[in-house]
C-alpha positions as CSV (number, residue, x, y, z in Angstrom):
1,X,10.0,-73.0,-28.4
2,X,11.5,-76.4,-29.5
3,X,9.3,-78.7,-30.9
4,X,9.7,-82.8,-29.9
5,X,8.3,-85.0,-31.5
6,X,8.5,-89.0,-29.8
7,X,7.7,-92.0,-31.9
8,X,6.4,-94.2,-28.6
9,X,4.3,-94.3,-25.3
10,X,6.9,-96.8,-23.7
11,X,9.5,-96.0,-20.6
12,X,11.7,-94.2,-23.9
13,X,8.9,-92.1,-24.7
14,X,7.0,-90.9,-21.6
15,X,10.4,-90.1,-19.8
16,X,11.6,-88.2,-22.3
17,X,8.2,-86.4,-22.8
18,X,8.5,-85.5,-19.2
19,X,12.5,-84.3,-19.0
20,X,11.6,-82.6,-22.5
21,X,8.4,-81.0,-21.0
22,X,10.0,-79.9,-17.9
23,X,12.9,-78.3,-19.8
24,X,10.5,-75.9,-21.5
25,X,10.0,-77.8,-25.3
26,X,6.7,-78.5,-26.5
27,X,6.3,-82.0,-26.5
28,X,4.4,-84.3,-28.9
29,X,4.0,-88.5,-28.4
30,X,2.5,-90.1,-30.6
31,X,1.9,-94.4,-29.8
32,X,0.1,-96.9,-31.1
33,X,-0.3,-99.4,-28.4
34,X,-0.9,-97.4,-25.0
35,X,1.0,-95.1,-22.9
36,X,3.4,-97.5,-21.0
37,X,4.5,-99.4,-24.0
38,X,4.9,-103.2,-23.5
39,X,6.8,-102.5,-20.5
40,X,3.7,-101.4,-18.4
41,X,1.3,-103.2,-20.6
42,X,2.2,-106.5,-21.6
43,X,5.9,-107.1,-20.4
44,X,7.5,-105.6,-17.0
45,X,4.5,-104.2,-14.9
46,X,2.5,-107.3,-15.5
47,X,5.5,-110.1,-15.3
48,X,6.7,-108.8,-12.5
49,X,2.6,-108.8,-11.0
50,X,2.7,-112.5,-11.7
51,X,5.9,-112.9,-9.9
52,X,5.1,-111.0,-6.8
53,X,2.0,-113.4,-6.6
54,X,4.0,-116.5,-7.4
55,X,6.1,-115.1,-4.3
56,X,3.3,-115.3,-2.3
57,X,2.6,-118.6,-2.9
58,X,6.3,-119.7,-2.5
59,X,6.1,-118.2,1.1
60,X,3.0,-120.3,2.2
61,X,4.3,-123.4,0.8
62,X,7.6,-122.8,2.8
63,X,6.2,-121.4,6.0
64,X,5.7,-124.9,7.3
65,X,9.3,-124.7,8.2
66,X,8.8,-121.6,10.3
67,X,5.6,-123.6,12.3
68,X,3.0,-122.1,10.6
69,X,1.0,-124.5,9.5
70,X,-1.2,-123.6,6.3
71,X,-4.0,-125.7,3.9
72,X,-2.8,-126.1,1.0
73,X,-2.7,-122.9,-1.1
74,X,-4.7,-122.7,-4.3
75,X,-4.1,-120.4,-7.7
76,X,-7.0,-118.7,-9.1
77,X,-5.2,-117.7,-12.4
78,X,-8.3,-115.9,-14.1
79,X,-8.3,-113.7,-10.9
80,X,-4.7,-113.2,-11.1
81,X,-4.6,-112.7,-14.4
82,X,-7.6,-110.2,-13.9
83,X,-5.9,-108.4,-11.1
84,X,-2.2,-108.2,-13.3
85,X,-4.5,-106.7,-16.3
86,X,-6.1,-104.1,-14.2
87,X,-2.8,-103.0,-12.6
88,X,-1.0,-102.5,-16.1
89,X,-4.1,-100.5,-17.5
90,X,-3.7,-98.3,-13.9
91,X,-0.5,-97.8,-14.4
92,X,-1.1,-96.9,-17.9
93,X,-3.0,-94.3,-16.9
94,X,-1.2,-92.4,-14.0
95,X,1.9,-92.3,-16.4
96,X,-1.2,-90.6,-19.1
97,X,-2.2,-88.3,-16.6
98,X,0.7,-87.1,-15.6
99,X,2.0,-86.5,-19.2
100,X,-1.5,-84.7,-19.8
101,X,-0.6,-82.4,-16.3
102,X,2.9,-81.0,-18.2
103,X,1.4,-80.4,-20.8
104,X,2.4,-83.2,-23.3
105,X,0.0,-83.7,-26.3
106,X,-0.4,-87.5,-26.9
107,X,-1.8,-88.4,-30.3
108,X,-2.7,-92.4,-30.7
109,X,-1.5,-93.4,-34.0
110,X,1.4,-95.2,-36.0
111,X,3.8,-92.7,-36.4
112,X,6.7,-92.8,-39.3
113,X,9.4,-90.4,-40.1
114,X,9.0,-88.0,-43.2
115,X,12.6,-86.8,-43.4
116,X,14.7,-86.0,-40.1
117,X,12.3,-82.6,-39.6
118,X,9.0,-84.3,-39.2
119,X,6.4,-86.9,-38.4
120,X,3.6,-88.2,-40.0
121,X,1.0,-89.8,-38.1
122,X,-1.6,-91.7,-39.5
123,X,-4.9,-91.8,-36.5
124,X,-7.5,-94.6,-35.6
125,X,-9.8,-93.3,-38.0
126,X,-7.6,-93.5,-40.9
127,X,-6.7,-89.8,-41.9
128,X,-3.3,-88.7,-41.1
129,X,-2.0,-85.4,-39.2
130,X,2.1,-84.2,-39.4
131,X,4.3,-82.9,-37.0
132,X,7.4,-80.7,-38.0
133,X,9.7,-81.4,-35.5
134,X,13.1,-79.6,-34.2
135,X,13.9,-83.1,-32.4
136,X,12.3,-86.9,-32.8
137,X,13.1,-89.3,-30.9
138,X,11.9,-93.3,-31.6
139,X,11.2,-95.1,-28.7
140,X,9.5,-98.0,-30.7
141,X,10.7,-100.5,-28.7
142,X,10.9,-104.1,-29.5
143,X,8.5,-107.7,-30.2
144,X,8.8,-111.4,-29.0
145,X,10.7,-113.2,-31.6
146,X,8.7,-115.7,-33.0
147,X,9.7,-118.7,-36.0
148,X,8.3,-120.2,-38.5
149,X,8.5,-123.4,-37.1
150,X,6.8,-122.2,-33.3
151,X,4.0,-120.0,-34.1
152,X,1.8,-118.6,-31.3
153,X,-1.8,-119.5,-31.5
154,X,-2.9,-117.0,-28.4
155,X,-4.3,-120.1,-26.4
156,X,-2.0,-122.6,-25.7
157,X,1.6,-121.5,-27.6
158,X,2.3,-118.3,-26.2
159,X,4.6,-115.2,-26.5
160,X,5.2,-113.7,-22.6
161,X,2.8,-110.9,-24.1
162,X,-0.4,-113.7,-24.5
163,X,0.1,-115.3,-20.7
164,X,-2.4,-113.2,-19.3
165,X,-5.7,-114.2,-21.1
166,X,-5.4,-117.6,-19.5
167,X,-8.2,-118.4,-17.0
168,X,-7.4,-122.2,-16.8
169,X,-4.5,-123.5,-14.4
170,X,-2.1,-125.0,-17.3
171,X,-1.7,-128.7,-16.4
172,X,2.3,-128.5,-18.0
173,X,4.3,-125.5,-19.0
174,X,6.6,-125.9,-21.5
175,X,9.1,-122.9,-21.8
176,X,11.4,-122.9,-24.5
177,X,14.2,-120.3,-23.9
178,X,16.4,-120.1,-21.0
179,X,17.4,-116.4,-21.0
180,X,15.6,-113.7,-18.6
181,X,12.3,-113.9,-19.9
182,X,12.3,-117.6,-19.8
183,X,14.0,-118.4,-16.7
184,X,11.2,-115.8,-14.6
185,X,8.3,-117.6,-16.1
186,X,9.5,-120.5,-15.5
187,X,10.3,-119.8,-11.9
188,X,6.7,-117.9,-11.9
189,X,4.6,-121.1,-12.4
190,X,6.5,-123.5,-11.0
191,X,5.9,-121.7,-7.4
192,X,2.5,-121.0,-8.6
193,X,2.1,-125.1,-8.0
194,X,2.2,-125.7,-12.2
195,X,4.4,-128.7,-13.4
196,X,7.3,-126.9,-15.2
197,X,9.5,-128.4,-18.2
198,X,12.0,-125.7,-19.3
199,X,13.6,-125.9,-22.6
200,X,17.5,-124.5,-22.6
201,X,19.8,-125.0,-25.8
202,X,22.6,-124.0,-23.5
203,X,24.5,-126.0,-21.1
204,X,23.0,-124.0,-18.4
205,X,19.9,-121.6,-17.2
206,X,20.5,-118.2,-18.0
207,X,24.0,-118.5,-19.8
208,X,24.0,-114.3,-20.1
209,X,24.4,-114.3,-16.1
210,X,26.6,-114.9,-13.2
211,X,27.9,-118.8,-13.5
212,X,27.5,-118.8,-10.0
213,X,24.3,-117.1,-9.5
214,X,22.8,-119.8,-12.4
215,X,24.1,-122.5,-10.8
216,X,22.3,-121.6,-7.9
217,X,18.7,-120.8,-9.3
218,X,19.2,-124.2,-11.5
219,X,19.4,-126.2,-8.6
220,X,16.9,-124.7,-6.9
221,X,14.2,-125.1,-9.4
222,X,15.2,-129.0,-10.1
223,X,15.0,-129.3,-6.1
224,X,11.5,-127.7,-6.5
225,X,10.2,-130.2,-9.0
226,X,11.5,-128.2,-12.3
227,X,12.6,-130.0,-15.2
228,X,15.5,-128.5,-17.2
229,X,16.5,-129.6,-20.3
230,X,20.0,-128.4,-20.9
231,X,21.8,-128.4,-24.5
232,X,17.9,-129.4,-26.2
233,X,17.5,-127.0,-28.9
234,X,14.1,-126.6,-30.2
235,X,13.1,-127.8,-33.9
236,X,9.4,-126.8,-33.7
237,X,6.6,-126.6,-31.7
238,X,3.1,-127.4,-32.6
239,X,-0.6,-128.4,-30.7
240,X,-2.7,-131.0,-31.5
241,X,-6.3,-130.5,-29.7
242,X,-5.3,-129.3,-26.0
243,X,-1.4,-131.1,-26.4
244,X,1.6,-129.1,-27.3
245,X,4.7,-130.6,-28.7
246,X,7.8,-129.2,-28.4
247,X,9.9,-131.7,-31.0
248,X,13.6,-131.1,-30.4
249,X,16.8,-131.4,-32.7
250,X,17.8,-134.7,-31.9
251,X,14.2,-135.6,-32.0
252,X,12.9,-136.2,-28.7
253,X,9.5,-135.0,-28.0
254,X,8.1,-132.9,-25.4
255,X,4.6,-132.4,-24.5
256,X,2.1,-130.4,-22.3
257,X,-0.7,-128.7,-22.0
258,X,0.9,-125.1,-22.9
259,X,3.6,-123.7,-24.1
260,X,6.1,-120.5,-23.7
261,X,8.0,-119.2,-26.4
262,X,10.8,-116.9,-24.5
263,X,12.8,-116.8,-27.8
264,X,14.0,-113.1,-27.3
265,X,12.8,-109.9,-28.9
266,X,12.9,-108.4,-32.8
267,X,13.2,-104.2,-32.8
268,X,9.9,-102.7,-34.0
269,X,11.9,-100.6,-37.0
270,X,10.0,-101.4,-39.9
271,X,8.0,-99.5,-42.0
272,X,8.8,-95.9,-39.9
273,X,10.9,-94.2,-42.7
274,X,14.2,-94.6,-40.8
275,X,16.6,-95.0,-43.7
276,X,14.8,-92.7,-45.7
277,X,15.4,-90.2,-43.0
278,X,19.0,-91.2,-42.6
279,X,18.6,-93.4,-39.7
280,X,21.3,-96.4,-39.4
281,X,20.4,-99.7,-38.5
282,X,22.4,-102.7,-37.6
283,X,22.1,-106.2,-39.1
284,X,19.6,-106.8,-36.7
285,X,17.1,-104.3,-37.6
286,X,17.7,-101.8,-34.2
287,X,18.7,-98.4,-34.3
288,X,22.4,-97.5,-33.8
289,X,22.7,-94.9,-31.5
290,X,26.3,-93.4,-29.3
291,X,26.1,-92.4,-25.8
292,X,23.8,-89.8,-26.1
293,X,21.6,-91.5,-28.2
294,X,22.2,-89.6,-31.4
295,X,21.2,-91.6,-34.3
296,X,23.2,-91.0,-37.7
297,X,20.6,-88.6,-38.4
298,X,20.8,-85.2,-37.6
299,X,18.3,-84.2,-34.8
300,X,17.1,-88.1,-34.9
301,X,17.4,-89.4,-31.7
302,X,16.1,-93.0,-30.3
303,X,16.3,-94.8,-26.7
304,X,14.6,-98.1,-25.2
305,X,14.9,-101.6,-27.3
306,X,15.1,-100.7,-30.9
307,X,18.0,-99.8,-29.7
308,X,19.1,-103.2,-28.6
309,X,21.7,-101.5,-25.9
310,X,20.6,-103.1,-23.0
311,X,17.2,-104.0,-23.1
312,X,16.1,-102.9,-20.0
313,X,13.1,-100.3,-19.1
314,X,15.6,-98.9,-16.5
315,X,18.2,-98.2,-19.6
316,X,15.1,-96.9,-22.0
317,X,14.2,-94.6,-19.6
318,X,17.3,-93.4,-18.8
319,X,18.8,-93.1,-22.5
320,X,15.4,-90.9,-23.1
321,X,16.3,-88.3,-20.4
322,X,20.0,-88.1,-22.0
323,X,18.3,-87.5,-25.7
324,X,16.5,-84.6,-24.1
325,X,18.7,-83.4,-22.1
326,X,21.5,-83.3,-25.4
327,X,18.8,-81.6,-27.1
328,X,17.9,-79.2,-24.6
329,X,21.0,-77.6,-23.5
330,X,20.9,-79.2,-19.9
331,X,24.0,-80.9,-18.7
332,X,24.4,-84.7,-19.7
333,X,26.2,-87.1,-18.7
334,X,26.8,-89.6,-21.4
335,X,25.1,-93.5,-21.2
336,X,27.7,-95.6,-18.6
337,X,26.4,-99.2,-19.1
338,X,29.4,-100.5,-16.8
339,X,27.3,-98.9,-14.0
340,X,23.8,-100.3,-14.7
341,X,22.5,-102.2,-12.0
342,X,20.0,-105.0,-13.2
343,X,17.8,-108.1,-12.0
344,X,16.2,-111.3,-12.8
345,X,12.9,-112.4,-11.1
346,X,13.3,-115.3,-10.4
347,X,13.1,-117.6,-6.8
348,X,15.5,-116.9,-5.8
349,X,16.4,-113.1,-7.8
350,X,19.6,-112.6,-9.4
351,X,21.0,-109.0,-9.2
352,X,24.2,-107.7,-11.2
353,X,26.3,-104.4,-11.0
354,X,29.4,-103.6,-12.9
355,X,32.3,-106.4,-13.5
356,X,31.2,-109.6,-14.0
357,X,32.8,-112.8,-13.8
358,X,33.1,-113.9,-16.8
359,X,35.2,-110.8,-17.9
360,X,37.4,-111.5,-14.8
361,X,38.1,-115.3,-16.2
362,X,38.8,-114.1,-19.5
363,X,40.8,-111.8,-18.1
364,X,39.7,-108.7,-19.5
365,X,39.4,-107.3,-16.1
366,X,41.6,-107.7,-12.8
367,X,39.3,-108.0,-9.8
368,X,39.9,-109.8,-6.8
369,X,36.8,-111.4,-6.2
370,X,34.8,-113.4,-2.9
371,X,31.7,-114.8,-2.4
372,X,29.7,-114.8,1.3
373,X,26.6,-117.2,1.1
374,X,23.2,-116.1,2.6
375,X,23.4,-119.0,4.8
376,X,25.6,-117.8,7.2
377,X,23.9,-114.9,7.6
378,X,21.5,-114.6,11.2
379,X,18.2,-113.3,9.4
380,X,18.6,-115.0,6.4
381,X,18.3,-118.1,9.2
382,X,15.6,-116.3,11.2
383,X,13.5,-116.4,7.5
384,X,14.5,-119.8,6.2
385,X,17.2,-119.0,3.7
386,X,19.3,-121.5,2.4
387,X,20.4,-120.6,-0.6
388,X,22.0,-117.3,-2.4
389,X,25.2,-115.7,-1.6
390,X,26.6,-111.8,-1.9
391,X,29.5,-111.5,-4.8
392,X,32.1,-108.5,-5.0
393,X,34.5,-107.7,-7.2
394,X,37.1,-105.3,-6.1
395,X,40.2,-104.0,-8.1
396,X,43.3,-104.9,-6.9
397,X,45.5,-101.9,-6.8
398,X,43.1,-99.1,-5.8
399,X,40.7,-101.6,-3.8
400,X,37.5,-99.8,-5.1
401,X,34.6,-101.8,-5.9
402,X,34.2,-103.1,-10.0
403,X,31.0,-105.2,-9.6
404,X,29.1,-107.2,-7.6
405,X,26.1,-110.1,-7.5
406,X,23.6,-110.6,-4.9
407,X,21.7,-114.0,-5.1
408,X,18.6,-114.2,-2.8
409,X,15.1,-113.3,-1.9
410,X,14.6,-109.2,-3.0
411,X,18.1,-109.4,-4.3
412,X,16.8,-106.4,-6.6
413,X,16.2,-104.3,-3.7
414,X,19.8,-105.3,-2.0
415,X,21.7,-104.5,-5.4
416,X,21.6,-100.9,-4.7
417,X,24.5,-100.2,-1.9
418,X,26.1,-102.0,-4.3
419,X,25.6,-100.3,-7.1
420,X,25.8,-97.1,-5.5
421,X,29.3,-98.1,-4.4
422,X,30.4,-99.2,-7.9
423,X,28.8,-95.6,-9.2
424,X,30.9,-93.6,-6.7
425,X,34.1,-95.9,-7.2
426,X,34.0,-96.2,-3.1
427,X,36.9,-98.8,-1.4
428,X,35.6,-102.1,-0.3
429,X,36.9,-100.7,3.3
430,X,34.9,-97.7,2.8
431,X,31.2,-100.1,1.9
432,X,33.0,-102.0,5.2
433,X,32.9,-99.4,7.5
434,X,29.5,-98.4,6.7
435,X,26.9,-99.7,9.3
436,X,24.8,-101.7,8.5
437,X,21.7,-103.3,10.6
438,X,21.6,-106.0,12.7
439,X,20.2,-108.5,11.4
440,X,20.0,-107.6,7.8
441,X,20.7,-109.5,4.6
442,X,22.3,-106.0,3.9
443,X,24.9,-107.4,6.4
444,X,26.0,-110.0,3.8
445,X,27.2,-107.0,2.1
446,X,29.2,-105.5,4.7
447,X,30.6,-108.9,5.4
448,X,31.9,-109.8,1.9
449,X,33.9,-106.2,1.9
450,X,35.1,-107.2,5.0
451,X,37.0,-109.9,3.9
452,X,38.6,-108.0,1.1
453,X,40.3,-105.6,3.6
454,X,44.2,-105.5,3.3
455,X,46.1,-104.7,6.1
């Protein structure tokens, strides 16, 4: 029987334990901070929590325009908070159970590589236990990035993990960082009624995205009340009593109540053996790893964010089930990042496939591309849409779909025609001639292939 051995509870870890289990090895985690990893217990399940209750809220203070008249809605944030910290632990432990059902051992402990063949794992009581192992694989994930001039105190200067232990409503949120992470918790409190200063040392929101798409969510947030300081790179931040400072490089000052730090993420890749063990790491700290996620190790294998391939639990997950599969003998089908379909929570989401625009202007790709807006669409009326708009991309000669964008309410739920369309290389006459219901926002879809028919 093989022997696995997986440095990490997180979406890496368990989904590997389970492929790996399934296939017949023996399977051993060991984790140090709770089956789930961050993703379920301080990162995705509970950010995305927030966000569907910051959703809620957005609905009732809109729903005036569909006469339905409503008091004036009120956060609880201790009982939100509450409610997001039970949900991650519950989650936590279905995933646990389920492991426990096929049969996977999980040990709690820091785990660390003793050559390629084995683990050592050192226990909540001190002693330590080791695992020869036929296959490892290091799902350690990754950690806010903090500086040494914005430190988190845990009370009012925050990573995304420390959110949750508020009780208080904040009376201003500063957020400093305009990539994903900052952009959703920004959005998050602004509809959750809290007076929002975003701090951006780009031109523009989310400068990793769709031009179009950040356009879109930037000017919906400063119609909402947001303020957005573009091209204001943060010097430091620091509190004084209950009033945080956020001093910028050409010296203006900011200040709240609280404050974000969305400042991106470090790989957790120290102190595991790794280059003892053989294990390559980029000038960043994370683990290189090729399409299968081999590491330069033999029989060393790693998947999720210490990776730093697309930092996504969607691509952790799915780069563990390719390790295992590699290792096992089942077929596999190596990593296609062109193909991953991913989403930002914010109001409204931003959804992405395949081809993007900015690879089309530099014109690294040819793609014909067009743009249908939510607005023109009968049930995006019917539910008070204004804003958002469906994007394709469609190659030229062939006329099979490269990439798309959908901007909108539950765009993260409408990505996936499109993405199963870029997947399966379909035509955009082919996604056209597929029914769709009406009325759907799915129509939008339908609609923007439409218009890329040739005759």
């Amino acid at each position: 029987m093989t022997r696995v051995v997986i440095l990490g509870g997180g979406p890496g870890g368990y989904e590997s334990a389970l492929v790996a289990a399934h296939l017949g090895a023996e399977v051993v985690v060991v984790d140090s901070d709770g089956v789930g990893g961050s993703a379920v217990l301080t990162d995705c399940v509970p950010s995305k929590t927030l966000i569907a209750t910051a959703e809620v809220m957005s609905e009732l203070e809109e729903a005036g325009e569909l006469g339905i008249e409503v008091a004036s809605p009120r956060v609880d944030l201790a009982k939100v908070n509450a409610r997001v910290k039970a949900l991650a632990l519950a989650q936590s432990a279905d995933i646990g159970s389920r492991l426990a059902r096929e049969g996977v051992t999980v040990v709690s402990g820091r785990g660390r590589l003793d050559g390629p063949a084995r683990v050592v794992a050192t226990l909540e009581d001190g002693s330590e236990a080791s695992y020869d192992a036929d296959a490892i694989l290091i799902a350690t994930g990754a950690s806010p990035r903090v500086l040494p001039s914005a430190q988190p105190d845990g009370e009012r200067i925050l990573t995304w993990e420390q959110v949750y232990d508020l009780d208080a409503v904040p009376e201003h949120m500063i957020v400093v960082g305009s990539g994903v992470t900052g952009a959703e918790f920004a959005s998050a409190y602004q509809a959750l009624g809290i007076p929002v200063t975003l701090v951006s040392s780009r031109e523009r929101v989310l400068p990793g995205e769709d031009p179009d798409a950040a356009q879109v969510l930037e000017d919906v947030s400063t119609r909402r009340g947001m303020t957005v300081l573009g091209q204001s790179r943060m010097q430091s931040v620091s509190r004084s009593g209950d009033v945080v400072t956020v001093t910028l490089a050409d010296g203006r000052q900011v200040t709240g109540s609280h404050c974000i730090l969305a400042l991106g993420s470090v790989p957790n890749t120290e102190g595991l053996g790794l280059a003892e063990a053989g294990v390559l790491l980029d000038e960043g700290g994370f683990v290189s790893v090729d399409r299968v996620s081999r590491t330069s190790a033999r029989g060393v294998y790693a998947a999720g964010d210490c990776t730093g391939v697309f930092m996504l639990a969607s691509v952790a997950a799915m780069q563990g089930r390719i390790a295992m599969a590699h290792v096992l003998g089942d077929a596999v089908q190596p990593l296609d990042l062109s193909v991953v379909a991913s989403n930002v929570f914010t109001a409204p989401e931003i959804a992405t496939v395949g081809v993007t625009q900015k690879q089309v202007d530099a014109g690294e790709v040819l793609a014909e591309v067009v743009m249908q807006p939510l607005a023109t669409n009968a049930r995006a009326k019917m539910q008070g849409i204004t804003d958002g708009f469906v994007k394709l991309f469609v190659a030229p000669g062939s006329r099979s779909l490269l990439g798309g964008v959908v901007v909108g309410p539950r765009a993260s739920e409408l990505i996936h025609p499109v993405a199963l369309a870029v997947t399966e290389r379909l035509t955009a006459d082919q996604v056209a001639l597929t029914f769709t219901v009406y009325p759907s926002i799915s129509g939008s879809i339908a609609e923007a292939a439409r218009r890329l028919h040739q005759t």
